[in-house]
C-alpha distance (Angstrom), angle and dihedral (degrees) to the residues before:
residue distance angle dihedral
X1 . . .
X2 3.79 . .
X3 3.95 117.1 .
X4 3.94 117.3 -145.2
X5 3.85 119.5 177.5
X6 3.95 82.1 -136.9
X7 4.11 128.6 18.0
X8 3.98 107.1 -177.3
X9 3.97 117.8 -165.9
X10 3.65 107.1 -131.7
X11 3.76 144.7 13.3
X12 4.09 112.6 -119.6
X13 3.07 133.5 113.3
X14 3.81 93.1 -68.0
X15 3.88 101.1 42.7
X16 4.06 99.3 38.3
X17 3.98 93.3 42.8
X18 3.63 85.0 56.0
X19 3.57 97.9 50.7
X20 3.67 94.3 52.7
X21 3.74 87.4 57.1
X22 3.79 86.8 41.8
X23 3.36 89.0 63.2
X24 3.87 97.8 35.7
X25 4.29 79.1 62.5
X26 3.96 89.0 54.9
X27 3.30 96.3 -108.3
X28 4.04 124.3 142.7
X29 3.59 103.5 -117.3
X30 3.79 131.7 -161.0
X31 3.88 125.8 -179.4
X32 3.15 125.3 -169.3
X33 4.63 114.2 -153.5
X34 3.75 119.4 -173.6
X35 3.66 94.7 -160.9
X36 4.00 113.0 11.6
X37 3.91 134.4 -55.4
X38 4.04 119.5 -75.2
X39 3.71 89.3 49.7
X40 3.80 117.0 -148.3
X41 3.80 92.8 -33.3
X42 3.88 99.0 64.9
X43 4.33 104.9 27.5
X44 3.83 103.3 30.6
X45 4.16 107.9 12.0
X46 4.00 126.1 30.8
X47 3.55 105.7 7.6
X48 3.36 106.9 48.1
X49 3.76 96.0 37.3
X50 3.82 93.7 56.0
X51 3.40 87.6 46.1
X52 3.71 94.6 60.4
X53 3.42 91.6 37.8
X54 3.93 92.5 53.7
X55 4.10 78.7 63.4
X56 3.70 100.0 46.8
X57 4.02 88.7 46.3
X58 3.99 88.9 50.5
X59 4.27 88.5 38.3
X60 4.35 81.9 53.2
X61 3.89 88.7 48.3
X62 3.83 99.8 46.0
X63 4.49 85.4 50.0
X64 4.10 84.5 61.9
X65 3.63 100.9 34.8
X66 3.72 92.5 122.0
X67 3.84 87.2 62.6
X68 3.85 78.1 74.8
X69 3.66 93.0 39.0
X70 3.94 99.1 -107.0
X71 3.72 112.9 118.3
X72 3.43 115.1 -142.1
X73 4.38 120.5 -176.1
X74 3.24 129.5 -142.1
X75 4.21 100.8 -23.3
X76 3.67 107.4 -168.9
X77 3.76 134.6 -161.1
X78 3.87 111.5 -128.5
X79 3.88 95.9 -163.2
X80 3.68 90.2 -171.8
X81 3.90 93.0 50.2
X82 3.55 84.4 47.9
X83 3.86 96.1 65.7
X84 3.39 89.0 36.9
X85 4.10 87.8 63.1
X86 3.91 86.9 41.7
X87 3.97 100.8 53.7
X88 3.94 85.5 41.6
X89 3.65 78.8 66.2
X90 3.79 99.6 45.3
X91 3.47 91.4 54.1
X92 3.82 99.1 50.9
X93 3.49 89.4 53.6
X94 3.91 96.4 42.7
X95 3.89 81.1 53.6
X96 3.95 94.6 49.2
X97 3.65 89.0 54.0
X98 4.12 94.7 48.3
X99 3.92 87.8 46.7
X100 4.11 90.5 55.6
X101 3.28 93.8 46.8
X102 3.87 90.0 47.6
X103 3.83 85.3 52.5
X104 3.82 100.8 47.7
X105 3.85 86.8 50.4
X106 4.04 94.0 -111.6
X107 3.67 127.5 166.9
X108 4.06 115.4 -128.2
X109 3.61 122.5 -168.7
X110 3.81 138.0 170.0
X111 3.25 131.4 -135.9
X112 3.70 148.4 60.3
X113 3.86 123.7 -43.3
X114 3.34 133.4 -149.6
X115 3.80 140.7 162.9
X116 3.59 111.7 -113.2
X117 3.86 91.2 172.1
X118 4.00 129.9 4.3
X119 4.19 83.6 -86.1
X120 3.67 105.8 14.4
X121 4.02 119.7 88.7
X122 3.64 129.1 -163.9
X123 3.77 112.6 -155.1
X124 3.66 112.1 -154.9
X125 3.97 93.8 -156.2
X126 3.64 131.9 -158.2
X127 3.70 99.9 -102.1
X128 3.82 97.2 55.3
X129 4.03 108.8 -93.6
X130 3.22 127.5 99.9
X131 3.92 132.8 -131.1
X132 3.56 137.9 -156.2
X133 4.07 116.5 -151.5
X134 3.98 119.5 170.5
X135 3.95 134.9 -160.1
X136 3.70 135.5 169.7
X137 4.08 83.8 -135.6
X138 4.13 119.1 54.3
X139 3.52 121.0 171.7
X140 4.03 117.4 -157.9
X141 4.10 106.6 -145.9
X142 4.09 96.9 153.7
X143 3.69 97.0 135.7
X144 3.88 126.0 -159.1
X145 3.99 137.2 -77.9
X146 4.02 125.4 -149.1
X147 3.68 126.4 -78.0
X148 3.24 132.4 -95.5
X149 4.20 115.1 -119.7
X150 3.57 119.8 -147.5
X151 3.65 90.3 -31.4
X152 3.90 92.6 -57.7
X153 3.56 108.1 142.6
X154 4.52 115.4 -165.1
X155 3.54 114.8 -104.7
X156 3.64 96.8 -167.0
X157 3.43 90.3 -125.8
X158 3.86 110.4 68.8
X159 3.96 104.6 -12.7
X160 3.95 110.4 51.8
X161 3.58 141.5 173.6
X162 4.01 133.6 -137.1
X163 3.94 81.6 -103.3
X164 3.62 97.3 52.3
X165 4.01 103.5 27.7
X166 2.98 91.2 85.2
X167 4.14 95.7 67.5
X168 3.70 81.8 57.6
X169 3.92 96.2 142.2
X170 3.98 95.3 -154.2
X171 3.94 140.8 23.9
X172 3.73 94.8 -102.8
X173 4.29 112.0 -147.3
X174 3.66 91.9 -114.0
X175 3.95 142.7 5.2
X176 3.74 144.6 -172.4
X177 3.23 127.0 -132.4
X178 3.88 124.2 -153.2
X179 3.94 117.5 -162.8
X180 3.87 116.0 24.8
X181 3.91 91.8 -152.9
X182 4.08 114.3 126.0
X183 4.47 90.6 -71.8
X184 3.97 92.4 47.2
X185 4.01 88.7 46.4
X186 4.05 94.1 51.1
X187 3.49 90.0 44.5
X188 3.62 85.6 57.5
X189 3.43 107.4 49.5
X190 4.19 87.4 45.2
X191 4.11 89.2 61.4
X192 3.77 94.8 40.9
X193 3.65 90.1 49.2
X194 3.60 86.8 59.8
X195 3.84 102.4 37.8
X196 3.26 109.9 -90.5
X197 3.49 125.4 144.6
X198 4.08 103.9 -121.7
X199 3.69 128.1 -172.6
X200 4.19 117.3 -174.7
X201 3.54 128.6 -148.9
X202 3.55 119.9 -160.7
X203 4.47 130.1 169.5
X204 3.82 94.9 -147.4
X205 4.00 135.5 67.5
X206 3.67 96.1 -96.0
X207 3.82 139.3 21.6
X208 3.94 112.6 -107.5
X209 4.04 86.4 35.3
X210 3.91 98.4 -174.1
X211 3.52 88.2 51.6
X212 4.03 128.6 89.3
X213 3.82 107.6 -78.9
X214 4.01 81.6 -127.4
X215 3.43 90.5 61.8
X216 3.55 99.6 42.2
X217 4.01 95.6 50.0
X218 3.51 89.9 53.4
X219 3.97 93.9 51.8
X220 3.79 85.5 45.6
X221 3.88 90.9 55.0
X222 3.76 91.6 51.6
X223 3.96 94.0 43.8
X224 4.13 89.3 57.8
X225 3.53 91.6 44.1
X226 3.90 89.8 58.7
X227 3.61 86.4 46.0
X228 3.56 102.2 -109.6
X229 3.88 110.6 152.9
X230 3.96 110.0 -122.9
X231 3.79 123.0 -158.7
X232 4.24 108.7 -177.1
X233 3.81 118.8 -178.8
X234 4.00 97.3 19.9
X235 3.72 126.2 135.2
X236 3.32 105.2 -145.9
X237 4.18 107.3 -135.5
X238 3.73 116.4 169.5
X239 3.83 130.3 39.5
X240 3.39 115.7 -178.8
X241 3.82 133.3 165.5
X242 3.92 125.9 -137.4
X243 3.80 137.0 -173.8
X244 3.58 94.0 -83.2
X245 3.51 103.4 0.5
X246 3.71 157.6 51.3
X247 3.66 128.2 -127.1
X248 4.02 128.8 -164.2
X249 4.05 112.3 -171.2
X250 3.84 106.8 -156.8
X251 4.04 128.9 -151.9
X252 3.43 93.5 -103.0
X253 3.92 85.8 59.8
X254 3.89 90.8 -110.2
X255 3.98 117.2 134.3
X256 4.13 133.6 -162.3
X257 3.32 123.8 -163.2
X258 3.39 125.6 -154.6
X259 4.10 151.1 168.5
X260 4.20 92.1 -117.9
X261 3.67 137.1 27.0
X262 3.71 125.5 -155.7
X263 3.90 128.7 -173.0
X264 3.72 111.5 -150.8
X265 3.70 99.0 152.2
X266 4.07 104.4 115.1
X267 3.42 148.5 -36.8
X268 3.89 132.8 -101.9
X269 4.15 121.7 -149.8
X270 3.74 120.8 -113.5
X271 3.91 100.0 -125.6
X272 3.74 101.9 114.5
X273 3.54 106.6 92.3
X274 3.69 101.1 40.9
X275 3.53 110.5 89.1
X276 3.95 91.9 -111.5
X277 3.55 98.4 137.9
X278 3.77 86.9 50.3
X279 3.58 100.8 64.8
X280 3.75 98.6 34.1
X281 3.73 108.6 -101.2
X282 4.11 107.4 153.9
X283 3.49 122.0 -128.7
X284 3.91 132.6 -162.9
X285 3.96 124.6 -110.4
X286 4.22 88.8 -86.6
X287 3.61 92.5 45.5
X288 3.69 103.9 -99.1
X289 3.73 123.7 143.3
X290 3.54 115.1 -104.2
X291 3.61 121.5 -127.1
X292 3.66 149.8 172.1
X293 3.86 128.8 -117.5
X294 3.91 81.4 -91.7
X295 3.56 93.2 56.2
X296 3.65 96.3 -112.0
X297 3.35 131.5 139.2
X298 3.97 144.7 -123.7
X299 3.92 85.1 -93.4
X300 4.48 114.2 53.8
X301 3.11 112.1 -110.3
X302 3.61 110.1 20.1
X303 3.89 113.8 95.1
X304 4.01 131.4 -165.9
X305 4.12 122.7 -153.2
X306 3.33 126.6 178.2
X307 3.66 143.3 18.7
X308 3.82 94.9 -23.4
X309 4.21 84.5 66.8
X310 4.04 84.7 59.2
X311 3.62 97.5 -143.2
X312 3.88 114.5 119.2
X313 3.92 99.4 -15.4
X314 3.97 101.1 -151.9
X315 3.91 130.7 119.9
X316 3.24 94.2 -114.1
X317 3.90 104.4 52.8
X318 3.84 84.7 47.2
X319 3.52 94.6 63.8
X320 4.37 93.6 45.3
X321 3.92 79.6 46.1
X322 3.17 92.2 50.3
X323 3.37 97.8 42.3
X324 4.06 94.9 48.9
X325 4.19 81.1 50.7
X326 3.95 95.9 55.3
X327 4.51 96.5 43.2
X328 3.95 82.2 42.0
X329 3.99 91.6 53.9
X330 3.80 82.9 42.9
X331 3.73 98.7 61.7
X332 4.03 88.6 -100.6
X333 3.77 107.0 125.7
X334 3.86 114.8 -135.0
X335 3.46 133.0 157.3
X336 4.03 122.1 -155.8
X337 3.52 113.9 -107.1
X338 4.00 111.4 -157.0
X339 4.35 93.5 162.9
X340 4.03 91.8 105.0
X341 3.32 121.9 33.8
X342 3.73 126.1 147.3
X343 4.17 126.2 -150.5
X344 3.44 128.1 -151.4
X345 3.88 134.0 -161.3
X346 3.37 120.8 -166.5
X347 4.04 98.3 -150.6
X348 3.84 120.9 127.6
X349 2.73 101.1 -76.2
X350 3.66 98.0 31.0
X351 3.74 129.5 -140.6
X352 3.28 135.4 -142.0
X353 4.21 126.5 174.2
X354 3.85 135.7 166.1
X355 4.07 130.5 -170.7
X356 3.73 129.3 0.7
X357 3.98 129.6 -7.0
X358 3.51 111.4 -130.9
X359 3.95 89.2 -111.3
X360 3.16 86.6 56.8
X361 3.77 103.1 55.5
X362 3.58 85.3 45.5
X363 3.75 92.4 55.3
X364 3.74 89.1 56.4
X365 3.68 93.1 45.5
X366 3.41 101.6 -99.7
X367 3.92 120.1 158.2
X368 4.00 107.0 -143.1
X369 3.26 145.0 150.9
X370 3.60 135.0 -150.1
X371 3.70 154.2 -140.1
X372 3.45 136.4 -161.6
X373 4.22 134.4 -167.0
X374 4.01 121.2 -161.8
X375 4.12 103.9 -139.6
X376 3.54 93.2 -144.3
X377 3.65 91.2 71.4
X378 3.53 96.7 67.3
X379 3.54 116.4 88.3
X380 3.94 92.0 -129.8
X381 3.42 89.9 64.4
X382 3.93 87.7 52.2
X383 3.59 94.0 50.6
X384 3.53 99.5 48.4
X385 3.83 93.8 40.9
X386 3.85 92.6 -121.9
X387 3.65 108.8 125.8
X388 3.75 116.5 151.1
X389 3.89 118.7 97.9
X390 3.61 152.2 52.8
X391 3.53 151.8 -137.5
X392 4.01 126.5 -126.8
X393 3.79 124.7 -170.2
X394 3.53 122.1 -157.0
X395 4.14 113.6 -157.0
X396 3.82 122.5 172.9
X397 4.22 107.6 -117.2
X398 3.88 102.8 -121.7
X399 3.72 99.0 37.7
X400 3.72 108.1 28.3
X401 3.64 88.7 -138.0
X402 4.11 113.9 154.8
X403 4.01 102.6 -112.9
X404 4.13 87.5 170.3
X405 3.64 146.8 -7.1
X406 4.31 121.1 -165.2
X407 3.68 127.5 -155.1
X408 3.90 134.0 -161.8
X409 3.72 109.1 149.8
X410 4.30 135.8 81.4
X411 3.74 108.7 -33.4
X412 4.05 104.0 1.6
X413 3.36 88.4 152.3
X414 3.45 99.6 67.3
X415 3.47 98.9 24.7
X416 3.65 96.8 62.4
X417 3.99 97.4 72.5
X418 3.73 94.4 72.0
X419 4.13 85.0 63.0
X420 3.84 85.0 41.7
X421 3.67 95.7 59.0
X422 3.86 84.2 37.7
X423 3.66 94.2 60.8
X424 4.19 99.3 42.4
X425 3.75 88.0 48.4
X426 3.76 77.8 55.7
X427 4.40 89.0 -127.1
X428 4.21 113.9 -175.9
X429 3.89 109.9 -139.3
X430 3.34 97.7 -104.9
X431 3.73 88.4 64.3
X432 3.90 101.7 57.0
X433 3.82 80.9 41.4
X434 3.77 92.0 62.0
X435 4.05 84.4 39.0
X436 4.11 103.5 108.7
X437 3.55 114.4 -128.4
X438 3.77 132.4 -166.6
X439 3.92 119.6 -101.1
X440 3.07 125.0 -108.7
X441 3.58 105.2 29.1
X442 3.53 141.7 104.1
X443 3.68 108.6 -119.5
X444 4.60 78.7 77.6
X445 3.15 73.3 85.8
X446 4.37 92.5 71.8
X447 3.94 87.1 40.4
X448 3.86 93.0 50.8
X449 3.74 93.3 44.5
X450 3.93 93.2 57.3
X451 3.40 92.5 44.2
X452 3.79 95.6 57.5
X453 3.90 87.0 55.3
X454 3.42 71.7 88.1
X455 3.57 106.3 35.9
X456 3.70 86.2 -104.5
X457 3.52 105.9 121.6
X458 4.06 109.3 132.6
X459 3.94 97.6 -152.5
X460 3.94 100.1 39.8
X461 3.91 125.9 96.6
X462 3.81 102.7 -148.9
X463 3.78 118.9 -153.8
């Protein structure tokens, strides 16, 4: 039986990141992947989507080059060349991650895990045989897969998944989209890009939910004028497949038809083959892994990280989770810190958000106030012909101190992380106000936001 001071159970972003700093502690490291390293995050999820979206974006600019006085005739989209581009991508980062752990010295095996005993796991690998390797540490990093809807499994064919739509071997004329949450919303833009006709379901009030209703209504008024079909507050109650179609039936009664269906309403945690239950390791009501703020579970010495814990499922928490999971098993105490964490959507435009929504403040009692910054008034936005969006700032009232700032507009994404570090170094308004920015660019945008907290903002006409 082989003896590792730590074994972690899969490779994403949670369990690979935390073998690198595994290894970066000394420690001899063995992880064990099912399907291949990067998990869902880096071959079926954020990777290769932005990666195909990084073409549709550029396909969108080349249509209105001649806004910027270039002509450009007949640009076409080469779907196939497309994913071509995208698993290119995959690969060189699947590759990047082998080669670290090559460098740090860490063991990678495939196949499935299980607990046989609390510390003893038997590795069902790909070639048939089974193995048994055993630590004192074990890290749980198994991620999550998509939900099921109304007992409508994919069949690759007609009914996908965000795992498998993106095997989807032609642009289909139209598709529905079920769940209008950050997945259902990329999806959306990607197939609109391209021509598709696109029609979104989504449960709540407002696409994006967990996003600022400001934000949302303003991605909402750019989806319809693309054309994309938008169906808010509808349960969706009938899926049925015909000979060349796909039909949803709605609550209201209401039905769309269309060429493709894809489910991007959830995700479900990849616990049930494990042995878990076996050796005593509690889980929540939804199946999650329960865990401390050290990441450790119901049983000492055997840590989760990731999505299967059920807490903020994103890449990038993963990896601090995992992270905090690996110097914890090391004898390094850390405690996970979820207060400030940013999101990013990777729409057109894009948006990007971090802390509390001003209902949300409210709910808790909060006093704030607020200020808000229309994009196209900077002359960035002008210049590079990218004029929809806006900035909010959310300040509590007595102490001016930022409790959130929200994004939709030309490079969110990245803009967002100067109000993240703003709000863990616990900055007031007035502060990132005073804070000198460059000119032109579109993070003025942040600066002009906090200043009209205080109806400061130099470029905005107030009512």
């Amino acid at each position: 039986m082989e003896q590792f001071d730590i074994i972690i159970l899969g490779a994403g972003p949670a369990g690979y990141v935390a073998a690198i700093r595994a290894a970066q502690l000394k420690k001899k490291v063995c992880v064990i992947e099912r399907n291949e390293v990067g998990g869902t995050c880096l071959n079926t999820g954020c990777i290769p989507t932005k990666a195909i979206i990084a073409s549709a974006n550029l396909f969108a600019t080349i249509k209105r080059a001649s806004e910027f006085g270039i002509s450009v005739k007949d640009a076409i989209a080469n779907f196939n060349s497309i994913k071509e581009r995208e698993k290119r991508v995959v690969e060189t980062g699947v590759n990047g991650i082998k080669s670290l752990f090559k460098k740090h010295g860490i063991t990678l095996k495939y196949g499935k895990a299980r607990f046989k005993e609390p510390f003893v796991i038997e590795n069902h690998q790909r070639n048939g045989y089974n193995e048994l390797l055993s630590s004192d540490r074990i890290i749980i990093a198994t991620g999550s897969y998509p939900a099921v809807i109304l007992n409508t499994h994919t069949d690759n064919e007609y009914i996908f998944d965000s795992d498998s739509i993106l095997e989807i071997d032609s642009l289909p004329v139209s598709m529905t989209i079920i769940g209008g949450g950050s997945v259902g919303c990329e999806f959306a833009h990607i197939f609109n890009s391209f021509g598709v006709k696109v029609s979104i379901i989504e449960l709540m009030s407002h696409l994006i939910p967990f996003a600022d209703e400001d934000i949302s209504n303003v991605l909402e008024r750019e989806f319809k004028k693309r054309g994309i079909n938008i169906y808010l507050e509808k349960e969706v109650k009938g899926i049925s497949r015909g000979e060349r179609q796909v039909k949803v039936v709605l609550s209201d009664g209401f039905e769309i038809e269309s060429e493709r269906l894809l489910m991007a309403a959830g995700r479900r945690f990849n616990t049930s083959e494990l042995g878990i239950e076996d050796i005593g390791i509690k889980t929540g009501r939804r199946g999650e892994i329960l865990v401390n703020d050290k990441m450790e579970s119901s049983i000492s010495g055997i840590y989760a990280a990731g999505d299967v814990v059920g807490r903020v499922m994103l890449a990038y928490v993963a990896s601090k989770e995992g992270i905090a999971a690996v110097e914890n098993a090391s004898g390094i105490e850390r405690k996970m810190d979820y207060s400030v964490i940013p999101l990013t959507i990777f729409t057109e435009p894009e948006i990007g958000c971090v802390g509390l929504r001003e209902r949300d403040a409210v709910d808790k009692g909060i006093k704030v106030k607020t200020g808000s910054f229309q994009l196209r008034s900077l002359g960035r936005a002008h210049a590079s012909h990218e004029l929809s969006g806006m900035v909010k700032v959310v300040s509590e009232y007595d102490t001016d101190k930022i409790l959130g700032v929200h994004i939709i507009g030309a490079h969110a994404s990245e803009i967002v992380h100067e109000a993240t570090v703003a709000i863990k170094m616990g900055m007031k308004s007035r502060e990132l106000e005073e804070t000198i920015h460059a000119h032109p660019v579109f993070s003025e945008g942040v600066m002009e936001g906090a200043a009209d907290v205080h109806g400061m903002a130099i470029h905005k006409i107030r009512d």
